[in-house]
C-alpha positions in Angstrom: 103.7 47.8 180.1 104.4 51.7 180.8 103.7 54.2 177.6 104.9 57.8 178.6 104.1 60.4 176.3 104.7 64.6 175.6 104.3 67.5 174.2 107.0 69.8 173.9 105.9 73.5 172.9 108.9 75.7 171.4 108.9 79.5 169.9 111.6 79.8 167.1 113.1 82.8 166.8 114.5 84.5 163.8 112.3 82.7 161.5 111.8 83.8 158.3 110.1 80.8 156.3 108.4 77.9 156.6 111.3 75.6 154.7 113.6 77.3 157.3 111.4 76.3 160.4 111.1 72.6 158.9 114.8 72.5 158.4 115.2 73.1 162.6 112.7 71.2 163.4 113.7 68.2 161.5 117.0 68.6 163.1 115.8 68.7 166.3 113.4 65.6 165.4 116.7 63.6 164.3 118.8 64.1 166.9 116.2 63.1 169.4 115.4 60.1 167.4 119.4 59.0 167.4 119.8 59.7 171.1 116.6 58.5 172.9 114.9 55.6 171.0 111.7 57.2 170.9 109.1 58.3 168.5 108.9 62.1 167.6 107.1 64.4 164.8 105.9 67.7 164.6 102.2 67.3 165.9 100.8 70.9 165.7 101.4 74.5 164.6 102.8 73.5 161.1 102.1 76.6 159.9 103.3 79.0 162.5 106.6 80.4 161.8 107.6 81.4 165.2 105.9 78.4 167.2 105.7 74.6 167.1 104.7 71.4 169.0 106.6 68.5 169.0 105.2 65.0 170.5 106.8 62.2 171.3 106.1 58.3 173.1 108.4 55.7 174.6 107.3 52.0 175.9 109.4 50.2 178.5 108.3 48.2 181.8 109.5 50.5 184.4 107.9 53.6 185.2 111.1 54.9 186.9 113.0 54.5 184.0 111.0 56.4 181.4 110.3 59.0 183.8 113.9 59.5 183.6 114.2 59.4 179.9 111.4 61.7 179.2 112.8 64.0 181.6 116.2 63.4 179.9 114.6 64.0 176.6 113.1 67.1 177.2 116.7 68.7 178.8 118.3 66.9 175.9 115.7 69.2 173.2 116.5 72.5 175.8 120.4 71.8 175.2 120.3 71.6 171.4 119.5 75.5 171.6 117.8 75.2 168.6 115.0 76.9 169.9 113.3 78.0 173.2 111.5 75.7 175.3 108.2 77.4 175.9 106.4 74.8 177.6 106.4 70.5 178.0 103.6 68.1 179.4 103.8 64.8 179.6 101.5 61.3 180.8 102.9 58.6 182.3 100.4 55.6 181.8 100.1 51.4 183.3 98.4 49.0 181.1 
């Protein structure tokens, strides 16, 4: 079994309130959710108006193949231009 997980770091720009942040984020979160079959929530910097970290996890049986989708994930979040990609890490792990 291969578990990949990330963080995905983003600054928002333009943002004036919390309920306005949640709103793009949740987007964001949605659309991801829809396209890649993966878990996703808003792990840190809930209360930052210009910044936040999203993380997310996928489990498959090839490490090739969600490699790919993480990688596919993250241009996936970059494309929605939603808000800027700041900075992503992820951990690819065999159990």
């Amino acid at each position: 079994m291969v578990i990949g997980s990330g963080v995905i770091t983003l600054r928002l720009h333009n943002c004036r309130s919390l309920k306005e942040k949640r709103g793009i984020i949740k987007s964001m979160i949605q659309r991801v959710r829809n396209g890649f079959n993966a878990s996703i929530a808003e792990v840190r910097l809930n209360d930052s108006l210009t910044r936040a970290e999203i993380g997310f996890a996928m489990v498959g049986n090839d490490r090739r193949m969600i490699n790919s989708k993480m990688d596919k994930l993250i241009a996936f979040t970059e494309n929605l231009y939603l808000a800027e990609l700041i900075d992503t890490k992820i951990e690819i792990i065999n159990i």
